[in-house]
C-alpha positions as CSV (number, residue, x, y, z in Angstrom):
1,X,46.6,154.9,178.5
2,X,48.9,152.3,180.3
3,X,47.0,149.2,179.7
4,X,46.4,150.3,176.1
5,X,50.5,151.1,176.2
6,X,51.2,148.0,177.8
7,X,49.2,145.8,175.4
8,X,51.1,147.8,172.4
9,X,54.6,146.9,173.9
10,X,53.4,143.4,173.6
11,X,52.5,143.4,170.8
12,X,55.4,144.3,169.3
13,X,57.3,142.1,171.1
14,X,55.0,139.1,170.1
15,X,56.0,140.9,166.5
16,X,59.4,140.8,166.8
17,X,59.6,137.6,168.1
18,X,57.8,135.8,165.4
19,X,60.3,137.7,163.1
20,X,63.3,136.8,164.8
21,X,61.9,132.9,164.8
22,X,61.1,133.0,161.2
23,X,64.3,134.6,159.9
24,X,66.4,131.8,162.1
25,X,64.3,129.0,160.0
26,X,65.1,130.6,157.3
27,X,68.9,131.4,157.6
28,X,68.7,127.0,158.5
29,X,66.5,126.5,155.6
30,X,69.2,128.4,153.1
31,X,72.1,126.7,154.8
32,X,70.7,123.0,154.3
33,X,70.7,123.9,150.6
34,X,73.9,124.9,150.6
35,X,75.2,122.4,152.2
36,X,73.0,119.8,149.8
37,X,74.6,122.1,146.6
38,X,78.4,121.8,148.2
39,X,78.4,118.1,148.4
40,X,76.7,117.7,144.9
41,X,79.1,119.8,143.8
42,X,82.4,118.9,145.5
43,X,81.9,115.2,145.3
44,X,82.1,114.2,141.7
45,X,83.2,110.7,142.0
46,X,79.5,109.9,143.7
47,X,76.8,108.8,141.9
48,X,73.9,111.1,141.1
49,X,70.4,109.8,140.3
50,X,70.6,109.0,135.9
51,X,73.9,108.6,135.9
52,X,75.3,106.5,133.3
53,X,77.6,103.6,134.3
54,X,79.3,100.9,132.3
55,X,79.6,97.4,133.5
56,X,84.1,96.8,133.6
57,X,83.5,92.8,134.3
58,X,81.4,89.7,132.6
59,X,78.7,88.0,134.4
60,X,78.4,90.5,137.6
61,X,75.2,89.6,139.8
62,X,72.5,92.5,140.1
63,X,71.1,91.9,143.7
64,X,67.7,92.9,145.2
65,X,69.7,94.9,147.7
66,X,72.8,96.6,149.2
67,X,74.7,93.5,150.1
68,X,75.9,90.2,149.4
69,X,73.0,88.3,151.3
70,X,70.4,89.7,149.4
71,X,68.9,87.3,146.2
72,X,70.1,87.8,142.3
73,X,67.7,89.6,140.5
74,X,69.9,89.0,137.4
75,X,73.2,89.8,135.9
76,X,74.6,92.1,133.2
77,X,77.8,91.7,131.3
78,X,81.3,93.6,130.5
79,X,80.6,97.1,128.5
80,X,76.6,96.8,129.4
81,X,75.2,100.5,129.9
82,X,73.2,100.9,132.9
83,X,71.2,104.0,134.5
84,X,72.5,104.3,137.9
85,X,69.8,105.6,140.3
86,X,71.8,106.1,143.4
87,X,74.2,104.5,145.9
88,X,73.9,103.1,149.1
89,X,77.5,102.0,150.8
90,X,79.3,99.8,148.5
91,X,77.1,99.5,145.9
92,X,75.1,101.4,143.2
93,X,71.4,100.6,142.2
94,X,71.4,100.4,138.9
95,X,68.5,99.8,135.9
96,X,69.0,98.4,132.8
97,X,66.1,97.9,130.8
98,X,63.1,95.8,132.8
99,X,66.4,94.9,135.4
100,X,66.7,97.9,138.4
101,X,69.0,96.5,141.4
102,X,72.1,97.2,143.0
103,X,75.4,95.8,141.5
104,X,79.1,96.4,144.2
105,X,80.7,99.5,142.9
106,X,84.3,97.7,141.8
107,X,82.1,96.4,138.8
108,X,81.3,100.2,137.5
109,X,82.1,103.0,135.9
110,X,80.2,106.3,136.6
111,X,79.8,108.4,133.4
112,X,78.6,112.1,134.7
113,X,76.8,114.8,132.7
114,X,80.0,116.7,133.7
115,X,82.3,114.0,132.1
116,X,80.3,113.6,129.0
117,X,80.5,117.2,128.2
118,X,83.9,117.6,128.6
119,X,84.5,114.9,126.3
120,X,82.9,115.8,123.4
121,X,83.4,113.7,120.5
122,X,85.4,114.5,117.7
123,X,85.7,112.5,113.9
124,X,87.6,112.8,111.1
125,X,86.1,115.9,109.1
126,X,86.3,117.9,112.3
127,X,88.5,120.6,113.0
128,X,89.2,123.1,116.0
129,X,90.5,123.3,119.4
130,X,89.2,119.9,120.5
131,X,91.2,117.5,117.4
132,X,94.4,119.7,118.1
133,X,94.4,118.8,122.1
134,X,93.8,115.2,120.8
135,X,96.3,115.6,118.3
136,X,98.9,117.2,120.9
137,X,98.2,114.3,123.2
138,X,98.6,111.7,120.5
139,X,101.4,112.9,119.3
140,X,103.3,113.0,123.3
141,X,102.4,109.1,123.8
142,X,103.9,108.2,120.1
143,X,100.6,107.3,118.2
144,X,100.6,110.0,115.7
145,X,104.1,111.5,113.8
146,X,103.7,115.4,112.8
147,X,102.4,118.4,113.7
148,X,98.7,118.9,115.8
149,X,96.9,121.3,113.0
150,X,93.3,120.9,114.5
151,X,92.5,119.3,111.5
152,X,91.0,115.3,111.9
153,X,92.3,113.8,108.6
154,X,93.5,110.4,107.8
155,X,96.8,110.4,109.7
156,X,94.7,111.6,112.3
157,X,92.4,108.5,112.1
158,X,94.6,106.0,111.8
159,X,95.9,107.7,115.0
160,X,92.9,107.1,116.8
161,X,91.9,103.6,115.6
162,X,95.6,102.7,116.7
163,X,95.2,103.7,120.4
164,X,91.9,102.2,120.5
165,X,93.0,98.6,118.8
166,X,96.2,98.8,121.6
167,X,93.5,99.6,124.5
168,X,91.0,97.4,123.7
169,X,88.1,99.8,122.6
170,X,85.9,99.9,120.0
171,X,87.7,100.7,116.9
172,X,85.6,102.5,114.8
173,X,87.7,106.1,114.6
174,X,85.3,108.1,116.6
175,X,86.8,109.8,119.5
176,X,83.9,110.0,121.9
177,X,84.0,109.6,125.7
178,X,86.0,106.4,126.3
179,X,88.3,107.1,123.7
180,X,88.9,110.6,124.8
181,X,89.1,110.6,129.0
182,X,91.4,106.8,128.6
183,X,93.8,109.0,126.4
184,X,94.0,112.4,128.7
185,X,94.8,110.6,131.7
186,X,97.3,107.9,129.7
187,X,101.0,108.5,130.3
188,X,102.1,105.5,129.0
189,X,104.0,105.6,125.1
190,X,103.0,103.7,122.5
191,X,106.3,101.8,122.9
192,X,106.1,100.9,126.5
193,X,103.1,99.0,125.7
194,X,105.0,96.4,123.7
195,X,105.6,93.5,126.7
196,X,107.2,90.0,125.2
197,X,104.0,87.8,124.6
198,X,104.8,84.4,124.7
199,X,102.6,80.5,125.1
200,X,101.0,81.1,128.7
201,X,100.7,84.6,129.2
202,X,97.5,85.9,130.7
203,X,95.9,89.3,130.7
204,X,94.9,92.8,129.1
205,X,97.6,92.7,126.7
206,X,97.0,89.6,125.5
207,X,93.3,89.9,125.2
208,X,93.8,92.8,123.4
209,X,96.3,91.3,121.2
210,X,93.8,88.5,120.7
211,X,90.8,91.1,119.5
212,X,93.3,92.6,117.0
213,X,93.9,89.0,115.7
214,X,90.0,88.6,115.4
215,X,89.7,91.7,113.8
216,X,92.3,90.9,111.0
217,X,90.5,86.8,110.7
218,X,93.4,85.2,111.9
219,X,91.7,83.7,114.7
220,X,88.8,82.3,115.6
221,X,86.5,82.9,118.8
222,X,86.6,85.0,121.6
223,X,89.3,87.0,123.2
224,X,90.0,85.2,126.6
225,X,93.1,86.8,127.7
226,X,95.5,83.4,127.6
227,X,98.2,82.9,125.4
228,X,97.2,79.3,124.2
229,X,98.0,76.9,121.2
230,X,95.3,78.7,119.3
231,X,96.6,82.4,119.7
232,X,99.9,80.9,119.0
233,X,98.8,79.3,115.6
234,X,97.3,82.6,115.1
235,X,100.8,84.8,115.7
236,X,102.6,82.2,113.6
237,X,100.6,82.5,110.4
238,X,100.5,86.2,110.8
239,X,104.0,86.8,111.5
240,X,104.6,84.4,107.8
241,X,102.1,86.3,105.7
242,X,103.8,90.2,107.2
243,X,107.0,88.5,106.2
244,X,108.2,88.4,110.3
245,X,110.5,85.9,111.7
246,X,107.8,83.2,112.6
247,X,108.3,81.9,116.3
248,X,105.3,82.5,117.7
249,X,106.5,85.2,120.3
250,X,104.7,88.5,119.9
251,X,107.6,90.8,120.6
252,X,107.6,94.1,119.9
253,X,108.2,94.4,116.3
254,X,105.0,91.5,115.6
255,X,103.0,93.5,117.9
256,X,103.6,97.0,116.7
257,X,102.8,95.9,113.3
258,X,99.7,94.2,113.9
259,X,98.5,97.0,115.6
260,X,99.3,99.0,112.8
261,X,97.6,96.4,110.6
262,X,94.2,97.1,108.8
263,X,94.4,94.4,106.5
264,X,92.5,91.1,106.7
265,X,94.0,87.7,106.2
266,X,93.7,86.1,103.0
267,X,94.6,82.7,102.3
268,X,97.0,82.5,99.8
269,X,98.2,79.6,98.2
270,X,102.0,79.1,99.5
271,X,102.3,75.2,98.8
272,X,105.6,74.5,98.1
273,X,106.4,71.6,95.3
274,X,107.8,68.7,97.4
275,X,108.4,66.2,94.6
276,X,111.6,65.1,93.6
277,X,111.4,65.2,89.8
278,X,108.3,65.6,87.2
279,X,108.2,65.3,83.6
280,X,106.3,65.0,80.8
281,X,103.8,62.9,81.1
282,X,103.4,63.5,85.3
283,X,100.4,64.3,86.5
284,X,98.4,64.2,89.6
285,X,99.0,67.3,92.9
286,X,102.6,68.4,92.5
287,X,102.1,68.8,89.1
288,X,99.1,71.3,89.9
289,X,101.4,72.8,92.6
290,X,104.2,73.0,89.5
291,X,102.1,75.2,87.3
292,X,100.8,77.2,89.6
293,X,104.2,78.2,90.8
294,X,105.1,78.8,86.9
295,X,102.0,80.8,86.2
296,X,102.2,83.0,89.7
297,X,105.8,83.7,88.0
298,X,104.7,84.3,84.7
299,X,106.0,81.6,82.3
300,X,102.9,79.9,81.9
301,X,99.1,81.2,81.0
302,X,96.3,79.8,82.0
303,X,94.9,77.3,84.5
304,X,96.9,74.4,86.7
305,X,95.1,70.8,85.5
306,X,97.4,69.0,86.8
307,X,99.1,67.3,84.0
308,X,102.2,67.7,82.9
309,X,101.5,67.9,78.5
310,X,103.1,70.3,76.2
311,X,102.0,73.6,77.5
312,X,104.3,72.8,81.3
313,X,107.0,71.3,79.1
314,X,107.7,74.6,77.5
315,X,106.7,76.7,80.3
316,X,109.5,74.7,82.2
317,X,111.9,74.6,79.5
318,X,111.2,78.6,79.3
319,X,112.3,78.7,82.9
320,X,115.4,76.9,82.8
321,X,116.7,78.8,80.1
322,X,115.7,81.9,81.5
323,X,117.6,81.4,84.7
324,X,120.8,79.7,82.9
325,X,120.1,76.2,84.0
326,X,120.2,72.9,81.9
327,X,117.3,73.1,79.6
328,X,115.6,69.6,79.5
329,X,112.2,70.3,80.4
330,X,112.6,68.0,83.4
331,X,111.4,69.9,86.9
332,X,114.1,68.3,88.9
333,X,115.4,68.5,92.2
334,X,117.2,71.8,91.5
335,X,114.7,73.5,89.3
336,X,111.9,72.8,91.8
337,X,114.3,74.5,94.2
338,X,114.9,77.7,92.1
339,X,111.2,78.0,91.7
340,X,109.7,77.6,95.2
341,X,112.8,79.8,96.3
342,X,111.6,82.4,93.8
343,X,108.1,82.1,94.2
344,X,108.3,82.7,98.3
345,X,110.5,85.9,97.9
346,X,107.5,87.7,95.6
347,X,105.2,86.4,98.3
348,X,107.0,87.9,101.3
349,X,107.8,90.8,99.4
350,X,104.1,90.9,98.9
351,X,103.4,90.5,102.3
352,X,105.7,92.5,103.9
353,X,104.8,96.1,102.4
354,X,101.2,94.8,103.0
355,X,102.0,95.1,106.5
356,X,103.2,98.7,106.5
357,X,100.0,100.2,104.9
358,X,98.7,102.7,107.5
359,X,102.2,103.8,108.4
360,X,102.4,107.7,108.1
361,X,104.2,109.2,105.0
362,X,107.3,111.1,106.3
363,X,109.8,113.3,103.9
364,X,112.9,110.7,104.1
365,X,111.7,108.3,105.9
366,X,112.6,104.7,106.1
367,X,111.4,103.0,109.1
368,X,108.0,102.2,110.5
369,X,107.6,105.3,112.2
370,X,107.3,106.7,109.0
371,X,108.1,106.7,105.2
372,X,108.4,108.5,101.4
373,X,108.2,106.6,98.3
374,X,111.5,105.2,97.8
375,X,111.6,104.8,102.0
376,X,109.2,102.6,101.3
377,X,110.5,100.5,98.5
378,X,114.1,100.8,100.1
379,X,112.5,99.4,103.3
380,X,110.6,95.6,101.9
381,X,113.5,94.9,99.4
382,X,116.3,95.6,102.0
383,X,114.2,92.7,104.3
384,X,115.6,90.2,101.8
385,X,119.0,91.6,101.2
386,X,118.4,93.7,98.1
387,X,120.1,96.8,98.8
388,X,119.3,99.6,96.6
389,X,119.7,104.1,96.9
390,X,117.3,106.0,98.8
391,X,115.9,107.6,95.2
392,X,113.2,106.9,93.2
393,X,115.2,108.1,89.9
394,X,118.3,105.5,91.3
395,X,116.0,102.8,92.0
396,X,113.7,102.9,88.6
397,X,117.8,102.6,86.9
398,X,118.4,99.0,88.6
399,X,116.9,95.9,88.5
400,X,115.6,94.4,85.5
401,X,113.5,96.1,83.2
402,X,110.0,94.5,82.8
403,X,107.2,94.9,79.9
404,X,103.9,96.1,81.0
405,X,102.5,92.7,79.8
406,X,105.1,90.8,82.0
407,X,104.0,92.4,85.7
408,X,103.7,90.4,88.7
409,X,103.4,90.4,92.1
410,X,106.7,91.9,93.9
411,X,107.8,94.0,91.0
412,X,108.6,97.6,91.4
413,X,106.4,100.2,89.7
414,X,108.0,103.7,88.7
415,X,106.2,107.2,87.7
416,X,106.4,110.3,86.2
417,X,109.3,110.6,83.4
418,X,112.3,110.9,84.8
419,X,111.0,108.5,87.8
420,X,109.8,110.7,90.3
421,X,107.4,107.9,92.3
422,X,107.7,104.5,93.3
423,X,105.6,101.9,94.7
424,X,104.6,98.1,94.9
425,X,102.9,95.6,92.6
426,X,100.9,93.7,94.6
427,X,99.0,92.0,92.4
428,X,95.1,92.3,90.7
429,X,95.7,95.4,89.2
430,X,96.8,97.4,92.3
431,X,100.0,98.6,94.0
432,X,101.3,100.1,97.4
433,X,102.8,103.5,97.6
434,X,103.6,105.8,100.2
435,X,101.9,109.0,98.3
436,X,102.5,112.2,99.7
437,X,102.4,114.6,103.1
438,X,99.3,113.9,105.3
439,X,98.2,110.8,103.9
440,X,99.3,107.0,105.0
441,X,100.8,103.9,103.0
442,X,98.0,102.7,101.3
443,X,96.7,100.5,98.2
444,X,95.9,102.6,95.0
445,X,94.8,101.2,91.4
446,X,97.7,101.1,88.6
447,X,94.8,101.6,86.0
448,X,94.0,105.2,87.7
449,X,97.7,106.3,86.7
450,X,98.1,107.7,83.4
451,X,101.6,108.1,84.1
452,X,103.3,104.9,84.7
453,X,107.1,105.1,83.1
454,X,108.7,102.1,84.7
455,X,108.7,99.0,85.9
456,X,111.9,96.9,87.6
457,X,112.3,93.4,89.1
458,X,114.5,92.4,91.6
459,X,113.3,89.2,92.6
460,X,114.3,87.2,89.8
461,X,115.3,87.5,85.9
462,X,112.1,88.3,83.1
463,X,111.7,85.9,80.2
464,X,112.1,86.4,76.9
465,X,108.5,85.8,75.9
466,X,109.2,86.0,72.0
């Protein structure tokens, strides 16, 4: 009985032994994952195996290994998407397409699974919890006038493709990832972002500046970041077709406004006449230049040849007498004045309420930050000293009164009887108009409106075509 005791109490010792072993490896086994799940967890910024990164410079070397003294495998460029495979020190290994090595981490942003599905994207149609924090967050930084409704409408967009044109992101309206996680951590107002750009400058806000000015086809190229001769031909001819002072600084008022700006350049045909006198009988550029002016002002039909016959004669004469000046049918010194004069107020006119489509429409407004009708209208005339009521029913009273047949660029459009609308002839059929609550200064087509009562000049007289 003792040795078969004996043998039993070892046994079970042996037993417990093994037991006792085996639950220490597994307490160690459970607390090595734990500790692997803690620092996956609690160390976000670190890259985790199909990540996705995006490149923040151009031309950035992709080396075989961890270090500078390792060979170039190849190189990828600013905004390339890469598959980051895990880190080592400094630097990431990354794949992009065929391409897998490792590129310094100052070159990359990490994109998490985490980040991406905080970030969910939001466009216009969409509605819910998600627009109204953009919306709120919009609104604090200056980009968007109102209220945050949750609902992604056009103010809305505009809203968005504003803070991305000022930041240098793709402008397509979309607020995806970028978009969304550069705006939540922004504290910086739509105003403060207005620096004084002048011939020299270098950096971000230039470059940007520079995409905008691509975008719109006033310049040509890339966006390098310095403030050269060509950006600075490229302020100048925007600032004279938004009807700006033209000095080639992009202060705040150029900038805020091209920002703001959706409209492409178009050439337009701004010659002045530079001769001293023409007459019957003239013929050759100037001439050309002469009857364009008339026609764009609507005393002459037709085409510009170039040569001054019957048809400029009266065209001329019509002008003169118009405008209560010697009628001889001469374009002299002081008639060529008049005209050009007259000409290159419709123009900036034009060009200046060109430049505020986009701009929110606001109950009373009259400033870029957000305008009604006759805000509008009040607004571009008052750039050229013509000072008029804050009314659409005072405004459609003054001015001169102007035949459907007789309309041209610059001219005042009224609707509704009595006036209860007012907008902008620009030209080809359309006008600009600040319509109503929740929609933006835009371009509409005169021929949709049934209702058209008025229409009033005020930058120059209207001929008596009988």
């Amino acid at each position: 009985m003792r040795k078969a005791d004996t043998r039993k109490r070892f046994e079970m010792s042996s037993v417990r032994s093994v037991k006792k072993t085996a639950g220490k490896a597994v307490r160690s086994l459970i607390c090595l994952v734990l500790v692997a799940v803690m620092c996956l967890t609690f160390l976000p910024l670190s890259a985790r195996a199909d990540d996705t990164g995006e490149i923040t410079a151009t031309n950035v070397n992709v080396r075989v290994g961890a270090g500078l003294n390792y060979s170039i495998a190849g190189k990828v460029s600013y905004k390339d998407k890469v598959t980051v495979l895990g880190e080592e020190g400094d630097w990431y290994k990354i794949q992009k397409g065929s391409l897998t090595g490792y590129v310094f981490k100052d070159y990359i942003t990490i994109t998490t699974d985490a980040d991406r599905a905080s970030y969910s994207t939001v466009r216009e149609g969409d509605t819910g919890d998600s627009v109204k924090a953009m919306q709120e967050k919009l609104i604090k930084l200056g980009y968007l006038n109102g209220i945050a409704d949750g609902e992604f409408g056009e103010q809305t967009l505009a809203a968005v493709k504003l803070y991305q044109s000022r930041k240098g992101l793709t402008v397509d309206g979309a607020a995806g990832y970028r978009t969304l996680s550069l705006l939540y951590k922004d504290n910086t107002t739509y105003d403060d972002t207005f620096g004084k750009l002048t011939i020299g400058a270098r950096g971000d806000s230039v470059r940007a500046m520079q995409k905008k000015l691509i975008e719109l086809k006033y310049l040509n190229g890339v966006a390098d970041g310095v403030y050269g001769n060509k950006t600075l031909a490229a302020v100048k001819l925007y600032q004279q077709s938004r009807g700006l002072e033209v000095d080639g600084i992009a202060g705040a008022a150029t900038q805020k406004c091209l920002f703001a700006d959706s409209q492409p350049y178009v050439a337009v045909n701004t010659a002045k006449i530079s001769a001293g006198s023409l007459a019957k009988g003239s013929s050759g550029e100037e001439v050309k230049k002469l009857q364009s002016a008339l026609i764009y002002l609507g005393y002459m039909s037709g085409g510009a040849d170039g040569k001054f016959g019957d048809k400029t004669d009266t065209a001329v004469r019509l002008y003169q007498r118009t405008n209560g000046m010697t009628v001889d049918g001469v374009a002299g010194p002081n008639t060529i004045k008049k005209i050009n004069a007259e000409k290159q107020l419709c123009e900036n006119v034009v060009a200046t309420v060109k430049a505020q489509i986009g701009i929110p429409y606001v109950y009373g407004g009259s400033s870029r930050s957000g305008f009604d009708c006759s805000g509008l209208t009040m607004y571009v005339y008052g750039k050229y000293g013509i000072k008029m009521g804050h009314s659409s029913g005072i405004q459609s009273r003054i001015g001169n009164a102007v035949p459907y047949s007789q309309i041209r660029p610059g001219d005042m459009v009224g609707f509704y009887s009595p006036c209860g609308h007012v907008g902008i002839y620009i030209g080809g059929g359309k006008f600009i108009h600040a319509p109503q609550t929740g929609e933006l200064v835009k371009i509409a087509d005169l021929s949709n409106r049934n209702n058209l009562t008025c229409i009033r000049r005020f930058t120059g007289a209207v001929p008596n075509m009988g």
